[in-house]
N, C-alpha and C positions, 0 to 999 in steps of 0.2 A: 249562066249558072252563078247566083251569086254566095262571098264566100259564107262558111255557117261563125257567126258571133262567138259562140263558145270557143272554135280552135284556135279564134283568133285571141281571145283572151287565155288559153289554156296555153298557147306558144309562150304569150308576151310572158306571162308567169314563171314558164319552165327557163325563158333565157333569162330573166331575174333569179330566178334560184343561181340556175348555175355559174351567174357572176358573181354571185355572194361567197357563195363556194370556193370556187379559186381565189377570193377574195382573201378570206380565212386560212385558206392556204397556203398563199404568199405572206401574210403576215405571220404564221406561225414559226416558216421557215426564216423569214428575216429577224425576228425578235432578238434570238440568243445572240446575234450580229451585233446587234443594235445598242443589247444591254451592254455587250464587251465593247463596243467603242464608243457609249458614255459612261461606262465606268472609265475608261481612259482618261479622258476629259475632267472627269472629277476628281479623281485621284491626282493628275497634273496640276487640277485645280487647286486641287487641299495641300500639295507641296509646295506651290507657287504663295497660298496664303502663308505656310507656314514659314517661310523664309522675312515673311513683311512681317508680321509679328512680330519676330527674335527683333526686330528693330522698330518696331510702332512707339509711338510717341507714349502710347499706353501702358507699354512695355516698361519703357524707359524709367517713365514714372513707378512702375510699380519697384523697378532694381533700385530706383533712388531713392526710395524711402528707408531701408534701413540704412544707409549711409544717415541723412538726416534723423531719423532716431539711434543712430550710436550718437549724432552732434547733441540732440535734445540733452542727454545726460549730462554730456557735459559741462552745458548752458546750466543745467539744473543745478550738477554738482556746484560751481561759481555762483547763484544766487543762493544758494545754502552757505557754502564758505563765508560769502561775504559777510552776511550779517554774523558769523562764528569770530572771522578777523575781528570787527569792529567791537564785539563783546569783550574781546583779549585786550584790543586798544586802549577801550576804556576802562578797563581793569586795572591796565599797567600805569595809567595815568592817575586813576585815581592812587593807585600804591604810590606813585613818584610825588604826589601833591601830599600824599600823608607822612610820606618819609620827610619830603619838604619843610612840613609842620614841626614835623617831630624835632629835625635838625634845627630848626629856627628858636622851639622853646631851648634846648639843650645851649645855645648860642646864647641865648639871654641868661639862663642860667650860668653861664660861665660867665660872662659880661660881669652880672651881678657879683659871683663870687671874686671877680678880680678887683671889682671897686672898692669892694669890704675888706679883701687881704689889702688895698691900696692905703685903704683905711686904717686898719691895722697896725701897719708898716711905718705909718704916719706918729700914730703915734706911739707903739714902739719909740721912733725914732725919737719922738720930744721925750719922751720920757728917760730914753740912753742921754741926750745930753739934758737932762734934770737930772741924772745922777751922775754925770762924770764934772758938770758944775757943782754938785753937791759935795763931789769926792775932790773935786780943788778945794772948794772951801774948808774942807777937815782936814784936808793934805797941810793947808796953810795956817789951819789953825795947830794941828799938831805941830810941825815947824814952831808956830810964836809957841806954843807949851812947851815944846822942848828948851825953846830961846829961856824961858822964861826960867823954866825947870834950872837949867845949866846953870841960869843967872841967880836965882835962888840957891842954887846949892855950892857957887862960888861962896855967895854971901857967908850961909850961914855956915861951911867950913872955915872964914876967917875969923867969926864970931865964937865956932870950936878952937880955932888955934888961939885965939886969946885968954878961954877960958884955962880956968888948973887944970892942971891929966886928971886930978881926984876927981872932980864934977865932972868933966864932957865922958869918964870913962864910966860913968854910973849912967849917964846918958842913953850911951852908946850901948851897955847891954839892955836894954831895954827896943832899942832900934829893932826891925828886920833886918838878917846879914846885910842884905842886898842893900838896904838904904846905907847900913854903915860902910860896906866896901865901898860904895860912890863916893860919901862923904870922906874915906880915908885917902880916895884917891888924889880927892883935888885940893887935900892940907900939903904941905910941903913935909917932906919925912921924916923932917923929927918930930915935929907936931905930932904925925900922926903915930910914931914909933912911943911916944910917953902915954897918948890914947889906950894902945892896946894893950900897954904895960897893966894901965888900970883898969880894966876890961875883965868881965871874966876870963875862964880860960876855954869856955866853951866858944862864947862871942866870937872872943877873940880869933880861936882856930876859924869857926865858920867863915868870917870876916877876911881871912888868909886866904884860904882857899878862892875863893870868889874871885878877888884881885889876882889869884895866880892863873887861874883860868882866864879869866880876861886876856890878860896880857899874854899868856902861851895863845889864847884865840888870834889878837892882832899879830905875833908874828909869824904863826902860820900861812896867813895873809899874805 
């Protein structure tokens, strides 16, 4: 008896179904297994990455950059500065070169004014000795006037004492006091004592008095 085709294809089928079946089975029951211990693994995972992280090179760099940008300012602030010093600089120097100026004219100015006072002074000076030469020379000619005067008026008192008392006394009031108390002083006293006799009596008094003050002046002396 041979076997029938169909059971035999209708078996191989049914033991294929029901491998498929336990199949599905067993994986249903393993799954949630499965998922809990690769989530382990990946969560291990993601702790294990994030430890390299907190220290990757990546990292590093990204923490160093704001250190290098708080430096950048810095850098900034200094090539701002500089050129601000170097304006001041040349401010100060140009003010030291204009004050310089300034002192230099001021210097010459004084220069100047001390050549002109030098000048000045110069002659001033020639001119103090033009008049202290001039004042000897009058010094000395008043000297020979006096010499001269004194000598003149010896003279012409001996030429009064020769005359009569009547003429030199008619003279005489006609004189200034002053010239006749001179002229009385340098006759010898009786000469001059017959003079005032003929004298007015005005003259006369004036001509007294004069000589009396004189000579009270020399002994007070």
């Amino acid at each position: 008896m041979k076997p029938n085709p169909l059971l035999i294809i209708g078996a191989i089928f049914a033991a294929s179904f029901a491998g498929r079946v336990i199949g599905v089975a067993d994986a249903a029951l393993s799954s949630p297994e499965a998922e809990a211990a690769d989530a382990k693994p990946q969560s291990a995972t993601t702790e294990h990455k994030a430890e390299p992280e907190a220290t990757s090179p990546a990292h590093e760099a990204e923490t160093s950059k704001p250190e290098h940008a708080a430096v950048e300012p810095e850098n900034n602030a200094q090539n701002i500065s500089t050129p601000h010093n170097t304006a001041q600089t040349d401010a100060l120097l140009a003010a030291i070169k204009e004050r310089s100026r300034t002192l230099d004219a001021q210097t010459v100015r004084v220069e100047d004014r001390i050549r002109m006072l030098e000048i000045i002074e110069k002659r001033v000076g020639e001119r103090l000795a033009e008049l202290q030469k001039n004042k000897d020379d009058l010094s000395n000619l008043v000297a020979f006037a006096d010499e001269a005067a004194e000598e003149d008026i010896a003279l012409l008192s001996k030429m009064y004492e020769q005359m009569k008392p009547k003429k030199a006394g008619e003279i005489f009031d006609k004189m200034n006091p002053t010239f006749a108390a001179g002229f009385l002083t340098a006759m010898n006293s009786e000469s001059a004592a017959l003079i005032l006799t003929n004298m007015s009596t005005d003259k006369a008094y004036a001509a007294s008095m004069i000589i009396a003050s004189r000579n009270a002046a020399v002994h007070s002396q």
